[in-house]
C-alpha positions, 0 to 999 in steps of 0.5 A: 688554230689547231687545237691540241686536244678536245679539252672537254665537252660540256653536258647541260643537265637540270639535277647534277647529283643524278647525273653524277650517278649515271656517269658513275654507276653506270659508265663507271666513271669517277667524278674528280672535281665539283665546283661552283663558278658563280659568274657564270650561274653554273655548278659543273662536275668532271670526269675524265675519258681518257685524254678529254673530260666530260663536263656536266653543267648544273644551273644555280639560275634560271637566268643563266646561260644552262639555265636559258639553255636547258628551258629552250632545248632540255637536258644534252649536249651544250659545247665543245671545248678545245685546247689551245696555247696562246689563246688572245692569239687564237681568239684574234685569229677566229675573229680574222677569219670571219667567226662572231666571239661571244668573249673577246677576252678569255675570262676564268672558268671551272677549274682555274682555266682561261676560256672563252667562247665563239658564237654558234651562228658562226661555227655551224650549230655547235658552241664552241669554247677554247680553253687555255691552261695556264696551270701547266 
């Protein structure tokens, strides 16, 4: 598969605008882009360290994915995305190799790009998200 870089890591949070500050105030770190993906029930906010961004995830529903997740385990860590080219190939490619898909074809994520996650069960405890920018 390899991946070109680590195109992000995902932060579930339960107040995004207090995050914010400590990325900010703290780390000093900018945030560039604040952005609602409705389908997905999520506001997100970036920052970039780096090469690789810090994504921090905001439910806008309990019954959605951050929201499940923040209630079930709290406020850390969600996912690891990766970058890679060509990804209906690569998604093939995780399937042939015995690992369960939770997208078996990208959709539209936060910041216009083509994602589409693996399921945990399948990559040891971490989930896993590939990111394809087409944008480029």
């Amino acid at each position: 598969m390899k991946p070109s870089h680590i195109e992000h890591i995902g932060i579930a949070v339960n107040d995004l605008d207090e995050s914010i500050k400590y990325y900010q105030n703290v780390l000093g770190l900018e945030c560039y882009n604040i952005e609602e993906v409705k389908d997905q029930k999520v506001k997100t906010a970036f920052f970039k360290v780096g090469d690789t961004k810090i994504e921090l995830l905001e439910s806008t529903d309990p019954e959605g994915p951050i929201g499940k997740f923040v209630e079930k385990k709290g406020e850390g860590i969600h996912h690891i995305a990766f970058a890679v080219n060509n990804i209906e190939e690569k998604l093939r490619h995780a399937e042939e190799n015995g690992v369960r898909l939770i997208d078996s074809v990208p959709r539209k994520g936060a910041e216009g790009l083509n994602i589409a996650f693996l399921h945990p069960k399948s990559t040891f405890g971490v989930l896993t998200e590939l990111c394809e920018d087409n944008n480029k």
